[in-house]
C-alpha positions as CSV (number, residue, x, y, z in Angstrom):
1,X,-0.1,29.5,19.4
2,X,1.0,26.1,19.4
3,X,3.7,26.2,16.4
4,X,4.0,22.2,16.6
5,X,2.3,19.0,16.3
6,X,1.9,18.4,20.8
7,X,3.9,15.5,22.2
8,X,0.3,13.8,22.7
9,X,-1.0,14.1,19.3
10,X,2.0,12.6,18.2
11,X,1.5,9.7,20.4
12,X,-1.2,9.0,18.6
13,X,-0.2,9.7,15.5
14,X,2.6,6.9,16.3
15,X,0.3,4.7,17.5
16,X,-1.9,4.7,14.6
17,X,1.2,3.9,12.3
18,X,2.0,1.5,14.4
19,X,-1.5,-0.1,14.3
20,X,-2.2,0.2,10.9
21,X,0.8,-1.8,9.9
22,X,0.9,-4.5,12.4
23,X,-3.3,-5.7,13.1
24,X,-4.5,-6.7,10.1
25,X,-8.1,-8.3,10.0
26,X,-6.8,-11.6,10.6
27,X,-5.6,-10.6,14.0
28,X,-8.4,-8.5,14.9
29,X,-10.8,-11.6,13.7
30,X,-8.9,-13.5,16.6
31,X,-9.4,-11.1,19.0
32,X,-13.5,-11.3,18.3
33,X,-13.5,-8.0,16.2
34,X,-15.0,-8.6,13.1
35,X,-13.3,-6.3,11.0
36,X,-13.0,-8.0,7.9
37,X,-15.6,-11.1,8.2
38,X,-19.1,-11.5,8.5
39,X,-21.4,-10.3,11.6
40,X,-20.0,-8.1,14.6
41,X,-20.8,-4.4,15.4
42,X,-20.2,-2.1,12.6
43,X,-18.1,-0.1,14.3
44,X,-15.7,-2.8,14.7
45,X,-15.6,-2.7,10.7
46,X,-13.1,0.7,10.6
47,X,-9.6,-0.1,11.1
48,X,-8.4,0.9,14.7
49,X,-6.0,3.4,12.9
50,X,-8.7,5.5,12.2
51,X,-9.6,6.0,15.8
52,X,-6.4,6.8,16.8
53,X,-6.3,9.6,14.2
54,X,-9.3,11.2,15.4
55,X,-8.0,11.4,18.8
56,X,-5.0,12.6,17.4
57,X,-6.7,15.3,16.1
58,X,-9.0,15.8,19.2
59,X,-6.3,16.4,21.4
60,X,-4.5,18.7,19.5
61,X,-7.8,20.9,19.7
62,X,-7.3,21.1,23.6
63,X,-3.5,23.0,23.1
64,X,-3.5,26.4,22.7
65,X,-3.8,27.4,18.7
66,X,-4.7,23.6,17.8
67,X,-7.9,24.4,16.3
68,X,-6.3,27.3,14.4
69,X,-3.4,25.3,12.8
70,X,-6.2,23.0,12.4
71,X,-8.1,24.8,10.5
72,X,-4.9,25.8,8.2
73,X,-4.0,22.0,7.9
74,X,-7.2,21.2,6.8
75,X,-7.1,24.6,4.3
76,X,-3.8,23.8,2.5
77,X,-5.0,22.6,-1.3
78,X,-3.4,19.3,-1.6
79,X,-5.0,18.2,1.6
80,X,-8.5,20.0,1.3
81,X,-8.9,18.3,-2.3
82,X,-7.8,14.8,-1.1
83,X,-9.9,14.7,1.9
84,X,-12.9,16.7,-0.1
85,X,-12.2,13.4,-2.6
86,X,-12.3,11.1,0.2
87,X,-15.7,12.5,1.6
88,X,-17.4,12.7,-2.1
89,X,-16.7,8.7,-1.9
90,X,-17.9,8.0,1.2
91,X,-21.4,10.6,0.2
92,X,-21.6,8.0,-2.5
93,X,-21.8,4.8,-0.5
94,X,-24.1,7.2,1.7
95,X,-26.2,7.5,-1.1
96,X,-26.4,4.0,-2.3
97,X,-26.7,2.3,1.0
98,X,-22.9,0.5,1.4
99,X,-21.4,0.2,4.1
100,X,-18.8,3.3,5.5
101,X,-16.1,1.6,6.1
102,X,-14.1,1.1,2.8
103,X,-14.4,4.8,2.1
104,X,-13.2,6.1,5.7
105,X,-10.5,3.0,5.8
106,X,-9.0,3.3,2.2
107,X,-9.7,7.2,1.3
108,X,-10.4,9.2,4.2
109,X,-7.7,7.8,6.8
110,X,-5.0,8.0,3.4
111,X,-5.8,12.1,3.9
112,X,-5.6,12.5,7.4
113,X,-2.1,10.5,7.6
114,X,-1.0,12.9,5.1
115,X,-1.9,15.9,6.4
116,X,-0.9,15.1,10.3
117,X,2.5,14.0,8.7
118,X,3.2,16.8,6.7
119,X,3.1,18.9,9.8
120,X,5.9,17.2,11.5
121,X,9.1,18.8,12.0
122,X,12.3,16.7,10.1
123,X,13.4,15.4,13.5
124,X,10.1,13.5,14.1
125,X,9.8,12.1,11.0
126,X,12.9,10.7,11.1
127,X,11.5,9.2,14.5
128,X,8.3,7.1,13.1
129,X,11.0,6.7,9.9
130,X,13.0,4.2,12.5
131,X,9.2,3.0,13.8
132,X,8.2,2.0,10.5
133,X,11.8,0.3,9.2
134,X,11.7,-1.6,12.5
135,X,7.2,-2.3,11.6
136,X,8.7,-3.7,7.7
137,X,11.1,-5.9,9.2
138,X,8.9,-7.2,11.7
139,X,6.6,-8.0,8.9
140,X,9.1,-9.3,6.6
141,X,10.8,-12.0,9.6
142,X,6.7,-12.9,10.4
143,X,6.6,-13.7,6.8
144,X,10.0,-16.2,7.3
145,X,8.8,-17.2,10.3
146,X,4.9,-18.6,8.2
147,X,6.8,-20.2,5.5
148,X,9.4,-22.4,8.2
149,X,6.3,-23.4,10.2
150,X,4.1,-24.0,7.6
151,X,1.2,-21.9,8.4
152,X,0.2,-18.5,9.2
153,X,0.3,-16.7,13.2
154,X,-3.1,-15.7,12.4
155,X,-5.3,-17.9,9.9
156,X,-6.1,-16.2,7.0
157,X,-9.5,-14.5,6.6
158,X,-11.4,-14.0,3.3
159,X,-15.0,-13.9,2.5
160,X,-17.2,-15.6,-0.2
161,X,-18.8,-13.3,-2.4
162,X,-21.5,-15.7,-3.1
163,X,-22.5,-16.8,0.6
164,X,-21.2,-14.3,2.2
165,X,-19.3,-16.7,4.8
166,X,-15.6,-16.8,5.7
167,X,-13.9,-19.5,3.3
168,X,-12.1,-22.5,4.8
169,X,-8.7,-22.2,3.7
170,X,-7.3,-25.1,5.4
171,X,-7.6,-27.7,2.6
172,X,-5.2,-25.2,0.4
173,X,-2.6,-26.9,1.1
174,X,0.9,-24.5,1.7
175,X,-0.6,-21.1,2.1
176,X,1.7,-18.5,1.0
177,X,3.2,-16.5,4.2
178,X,1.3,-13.1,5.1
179,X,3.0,-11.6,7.8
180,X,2.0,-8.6,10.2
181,X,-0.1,-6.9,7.0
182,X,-2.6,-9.9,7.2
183,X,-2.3,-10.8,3.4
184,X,0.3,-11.9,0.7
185,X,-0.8,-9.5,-1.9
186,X,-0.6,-6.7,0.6
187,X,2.7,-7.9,2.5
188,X,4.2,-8.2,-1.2
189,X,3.0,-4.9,-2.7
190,X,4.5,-2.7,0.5
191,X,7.6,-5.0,0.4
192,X,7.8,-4.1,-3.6
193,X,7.3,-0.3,-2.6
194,X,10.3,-0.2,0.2
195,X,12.4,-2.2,-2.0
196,X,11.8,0.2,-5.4
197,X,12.3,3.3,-3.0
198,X,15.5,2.0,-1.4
199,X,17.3,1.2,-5.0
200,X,16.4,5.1,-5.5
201,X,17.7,6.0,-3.1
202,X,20.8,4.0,-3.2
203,X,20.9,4.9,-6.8
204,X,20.6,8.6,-6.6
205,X,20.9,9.5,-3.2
206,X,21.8,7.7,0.2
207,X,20.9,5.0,2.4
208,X,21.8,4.3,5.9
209,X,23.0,0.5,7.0
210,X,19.6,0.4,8.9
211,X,17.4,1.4,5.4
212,X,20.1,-1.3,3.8
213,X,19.3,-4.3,6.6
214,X,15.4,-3.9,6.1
215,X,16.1,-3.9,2.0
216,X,17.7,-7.6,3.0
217,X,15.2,-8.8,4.8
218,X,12.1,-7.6,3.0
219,X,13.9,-9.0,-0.2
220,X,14.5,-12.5,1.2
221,X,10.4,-12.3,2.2
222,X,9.2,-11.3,-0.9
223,X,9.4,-14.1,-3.0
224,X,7.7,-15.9,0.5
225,X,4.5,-14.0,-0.1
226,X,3.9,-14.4,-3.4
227,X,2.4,-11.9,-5.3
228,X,3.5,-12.5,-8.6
229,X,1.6,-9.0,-10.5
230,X,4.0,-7.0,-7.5
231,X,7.3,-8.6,-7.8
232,X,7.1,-8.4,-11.8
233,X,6.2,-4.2,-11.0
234,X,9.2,-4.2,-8.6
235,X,11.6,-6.1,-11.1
236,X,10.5,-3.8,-14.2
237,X,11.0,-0.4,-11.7
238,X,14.1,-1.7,-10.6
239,X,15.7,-2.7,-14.3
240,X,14.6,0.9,-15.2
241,X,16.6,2.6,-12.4
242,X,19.4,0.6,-13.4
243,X,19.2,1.6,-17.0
244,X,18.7,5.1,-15.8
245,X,21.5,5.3,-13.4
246,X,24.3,3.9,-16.5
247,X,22.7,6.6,-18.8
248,X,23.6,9.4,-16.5
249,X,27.1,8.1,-15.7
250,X,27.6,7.7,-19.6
251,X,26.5,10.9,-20.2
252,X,28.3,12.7,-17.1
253,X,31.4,10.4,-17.8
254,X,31.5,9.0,-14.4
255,X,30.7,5.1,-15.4
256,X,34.5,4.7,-13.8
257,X,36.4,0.9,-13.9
258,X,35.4,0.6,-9.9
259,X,31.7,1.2,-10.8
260,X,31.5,-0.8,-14.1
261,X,32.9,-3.8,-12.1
262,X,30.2,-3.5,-9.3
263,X,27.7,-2.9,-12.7
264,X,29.5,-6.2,-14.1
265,X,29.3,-8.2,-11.0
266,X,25.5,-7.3,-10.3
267,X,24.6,-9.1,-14.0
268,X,26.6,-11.7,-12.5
269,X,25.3,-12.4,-9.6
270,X,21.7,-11.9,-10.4
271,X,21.1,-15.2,-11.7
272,X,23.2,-16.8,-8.7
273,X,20.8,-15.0,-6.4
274,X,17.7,-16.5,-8.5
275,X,19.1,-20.1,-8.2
276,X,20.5,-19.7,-4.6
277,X,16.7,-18.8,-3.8
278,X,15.3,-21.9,-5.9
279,X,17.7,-24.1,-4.4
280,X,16.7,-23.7,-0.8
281,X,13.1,-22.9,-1.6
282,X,12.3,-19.4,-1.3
283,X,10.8,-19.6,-4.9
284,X,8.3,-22.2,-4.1
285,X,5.3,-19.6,-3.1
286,X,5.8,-17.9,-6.5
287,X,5.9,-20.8,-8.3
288,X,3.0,-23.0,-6.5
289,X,0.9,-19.7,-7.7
290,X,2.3,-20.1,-11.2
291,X,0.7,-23.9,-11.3
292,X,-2.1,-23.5,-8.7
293,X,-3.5,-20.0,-8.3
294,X,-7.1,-20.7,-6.7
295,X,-8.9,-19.3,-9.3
296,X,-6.9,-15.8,-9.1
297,X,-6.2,-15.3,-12.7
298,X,-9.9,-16.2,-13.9
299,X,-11.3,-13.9,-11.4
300,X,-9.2,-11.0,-13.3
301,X,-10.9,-12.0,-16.8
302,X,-14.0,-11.9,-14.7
303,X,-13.5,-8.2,-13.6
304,X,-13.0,-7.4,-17.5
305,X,-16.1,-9.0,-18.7
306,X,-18.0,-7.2,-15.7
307,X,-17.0,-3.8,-17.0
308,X,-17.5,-4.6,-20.6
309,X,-20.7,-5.2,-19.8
310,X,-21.6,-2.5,-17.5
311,X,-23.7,-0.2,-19.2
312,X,-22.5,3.7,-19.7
313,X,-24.5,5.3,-17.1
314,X,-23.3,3.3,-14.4
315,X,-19.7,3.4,-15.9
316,X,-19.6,7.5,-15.5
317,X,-21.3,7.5,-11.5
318,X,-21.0,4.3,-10.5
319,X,-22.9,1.5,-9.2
320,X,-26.3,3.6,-8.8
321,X,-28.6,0.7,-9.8
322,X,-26.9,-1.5,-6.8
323,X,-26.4,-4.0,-9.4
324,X,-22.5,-4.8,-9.2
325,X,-22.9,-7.3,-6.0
326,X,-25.4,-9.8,-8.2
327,X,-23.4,-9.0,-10.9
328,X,-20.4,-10.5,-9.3
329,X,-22.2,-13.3,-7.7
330,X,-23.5,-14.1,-11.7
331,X,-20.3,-14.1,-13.7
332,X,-18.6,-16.3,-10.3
333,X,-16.1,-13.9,-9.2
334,X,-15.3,-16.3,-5.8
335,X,-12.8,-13.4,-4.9
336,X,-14.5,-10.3,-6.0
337,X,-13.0,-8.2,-8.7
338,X,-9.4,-8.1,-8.4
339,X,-8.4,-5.5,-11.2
340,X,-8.2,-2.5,-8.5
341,X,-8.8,0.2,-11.4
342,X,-11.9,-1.8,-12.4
343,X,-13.1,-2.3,-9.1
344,X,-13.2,1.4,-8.5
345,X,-14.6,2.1,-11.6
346,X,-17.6,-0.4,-11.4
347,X,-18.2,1.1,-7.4
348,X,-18.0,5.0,-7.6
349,X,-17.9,5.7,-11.5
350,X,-15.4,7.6,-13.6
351,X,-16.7,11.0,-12.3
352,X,-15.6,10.1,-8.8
353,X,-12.8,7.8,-9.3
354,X,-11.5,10.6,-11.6
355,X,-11.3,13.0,-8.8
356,X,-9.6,11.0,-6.3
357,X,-6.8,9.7,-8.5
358,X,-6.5,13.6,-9.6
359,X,-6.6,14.6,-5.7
360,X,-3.8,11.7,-4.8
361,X,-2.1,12.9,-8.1
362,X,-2.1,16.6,-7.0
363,X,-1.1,15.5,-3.6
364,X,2.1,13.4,-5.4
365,X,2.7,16.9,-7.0
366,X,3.3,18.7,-3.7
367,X,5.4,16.0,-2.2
368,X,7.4,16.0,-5.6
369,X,8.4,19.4,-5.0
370,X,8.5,18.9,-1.2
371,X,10.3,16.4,-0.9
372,X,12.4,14.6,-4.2
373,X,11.6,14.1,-7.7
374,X,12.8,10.7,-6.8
375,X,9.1,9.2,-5.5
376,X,7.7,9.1,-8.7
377,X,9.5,5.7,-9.2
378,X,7.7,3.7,-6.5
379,X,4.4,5.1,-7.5
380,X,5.2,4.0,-11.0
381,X,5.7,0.3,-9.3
382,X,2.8,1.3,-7.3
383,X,0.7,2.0,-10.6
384,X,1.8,-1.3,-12.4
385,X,1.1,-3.4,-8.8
386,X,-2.5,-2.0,-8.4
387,X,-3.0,-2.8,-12.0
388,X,-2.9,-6.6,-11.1
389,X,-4.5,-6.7,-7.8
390,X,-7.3,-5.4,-6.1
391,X,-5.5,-1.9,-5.5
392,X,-6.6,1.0,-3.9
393,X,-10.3,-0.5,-4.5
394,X,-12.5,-1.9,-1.6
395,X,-11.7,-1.9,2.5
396,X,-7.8,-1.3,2.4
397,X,-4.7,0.5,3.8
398,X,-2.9,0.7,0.3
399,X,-3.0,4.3,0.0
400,X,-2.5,5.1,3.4
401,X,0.6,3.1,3.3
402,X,1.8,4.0,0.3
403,X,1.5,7.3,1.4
404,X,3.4,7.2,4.8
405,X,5.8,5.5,3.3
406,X,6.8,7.8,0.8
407,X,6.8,11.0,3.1
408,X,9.1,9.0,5.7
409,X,11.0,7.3,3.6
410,X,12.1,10.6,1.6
411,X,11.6,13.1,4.2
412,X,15.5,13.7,4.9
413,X,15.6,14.6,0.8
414,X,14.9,18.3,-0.7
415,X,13.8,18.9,-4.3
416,X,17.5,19.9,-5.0
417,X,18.6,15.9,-5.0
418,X,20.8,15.5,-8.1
419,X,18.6,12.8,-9.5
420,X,16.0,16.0,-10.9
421,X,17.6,16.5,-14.2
């Protein structure tokens, strides 16, 4: 029986990593495939990520045994009741008529990249490890590269929710850089979630110099993108880890002179940092969005009011009367609803959205003891950043990101790390 993931599959596997972070709709919009837009075949509409999975699974049928650990993969708890979530969501839109993509994008593709990576071996995960640092830096140096020219390598593509037509963003003025991922509040969420992970780990564990010269750069980007509900998640997480860490020191009695004048120096230069930044600009996105924000912050009022006004029935299974779209359209939501809890709510229901943030947390559960106790912090930045944005709601790679980050980026850990008591 084949004991391992084949060289192949792996390929693939790779590949749709690779994919997944790097062509975001804008790209794919330039290259005529209507992923994220208006029009165009509906197959076009699923991410190309998805493909590559499922010929990342197919070939690992033709090896010897692959349909057997297959069928094992598929059978392990965690991954049965994540996938079984993902399908129940995509048997709703079934139901109601919506389009298949979000589901299979945001749900079903988050449960297949967990279960193909949880069969990896440590060596091969350290592998797409050194892929995806080298895929966030990329993304972070796009992002520099936006805000020095003054616009974006690929235009940015968003969608009326009243006409349905792609919105002409070129009278916006400075648009806030969105690097490889295709959108600031997307570049700056993942860039909040490899930041909080690699003060955890630097905190409580280790970090290589290569983890420590994609910490720089994504940090430099951040402010670049913009997303101002992401970076206030990441600063809160972070301030907590700190507090943390000089707890356990004070307790242990290891807060030595060496580390309280690294402790002393950080407070120091924190605020240099901030005004170095301001100085020279890198603030500007952040702060244009503080004055200017398109309509952002109404359009999360907007996504209260729709839910206070959703009546029970459709609150526990969902949007079963179809009425959410006019409903949108009504209260002026230009952007949609951008509260990511609400959103999912007001589309699949509490009975559904229930399961699939119990399937993700059970999934969570297994990793914890996996893995390291020490992932719960980025998915508490990860909780506070989807509360503020669109989230794991709609078409999007959120989850599946999240996801392969935190397997890679903690794979080399055990659930021994010191950080558990």
């Amino acid at each position: 029986m084949q004991r391992q993931m084949p060289a192949l599959s792996f390929m693939l596997l790779l590949l749709a990593i690779v994919a997944l972070f790097s062509l975001s709709g804008n790209v794919l919009y330039q290259a005529g495939i209507f992923y994220d837009s208006p029009g165009g075949n509906p197959l076009h509409k699923i991410h190309p990520s998805f493909y590559l999975l499922l010929l990342s699974l197919a070939s690992w049928t033709l090896y010897q045994g692959g349909v057997a650990q297959l069928y094992y993969l598929f059978t392990v708890r965690s991954h049965f009741l994540l996938f079984g979530a993902a399908l129940c969501l995509l048997l709703h839109d079934v139901l109601l008529g919506r389009p298949l993509s979000s589901a299979i994008v945001s749900y079903v593709s988050a449960a297949l990249f967990v279960l193909l990576l949880k069969a990896l071996s440590p060596g091969r995960l350290l592998q797409l490890r050194s892929w995806l640092l080298l895929l966030l830096s990329a993304n972070a140096l796009v992002g520099m590269y936006e805000y020095a020219g003054g616009g974006l390598i690929a235009p940015l593509v968003l969608t009326d929710a009243a006409s349905g037509e792609v919105i002409d963003t070129s009278e916006w003025g400075q648009i806030r850089s969105a690097g490889l991922l295709g959108h600031p509040l997307i570049s700056t969420m993942l860039s909040g979630f490899y930041l909080v992970c690699y003060v955890t780990r630097a905190l409580f564990a280790r970090v290589s110099l290569a983890e420590s010269a994609t910490a720089l750069l994504l940090l430099t980007a951040l402010p670049l993108f913009g997303g101002r509900g992401s970076i206030l998640a990441a600063v809160i997480v972070i301030l907590l880890l700190l507090i943390l860490k000089a707890v356990q020191s004070m307790q242990r009695r290891m807060l030595t002179q060496r580390a309280l004048l690294y402790l002393l120096s950080s407070l120091l230069l924190l605020p240099l940092l901030f005004y170095l930044a301001y100085s020279i600009g890198l603030l500007e996105p952040v702060l244009s969005r503080l004055e200017d924000d398109q309509g952002s912050a109404s359009t999360r009022l907007i996504a209260i009011e729709l839910m206070l006004d959703t009546s029970w029935l459709n609150l526990l299974l969902g949007d079963i009367d179809r009425s959410l779209s006019g409903k949108v359209l009504l209260f002026g939501s230009r952007y949609g609803i951008e509260i990511g809890w609400i959103a999912l709510l007001l589309t699949y229901g509490a009975v559904l959205s229930a399961l699939l943030l119990y399937a993700v947390y059970y999934c969570l559960q297994q990793l914890y003891q996996r893995l390291s106790p020490l992932l719960l912090f980025p998915w508490l930045y990860a909780f506070i950043a989807w509360s503020s944005g669109t989230g794991i709601s709609g078409k999007t790679i959120m989850l599946s990101a999240a996801l392969i980050m935190t397997v890679l980026l903690f794979c080399d850990l055990s659930s021994k790390t010191p950080a558990k008591s």
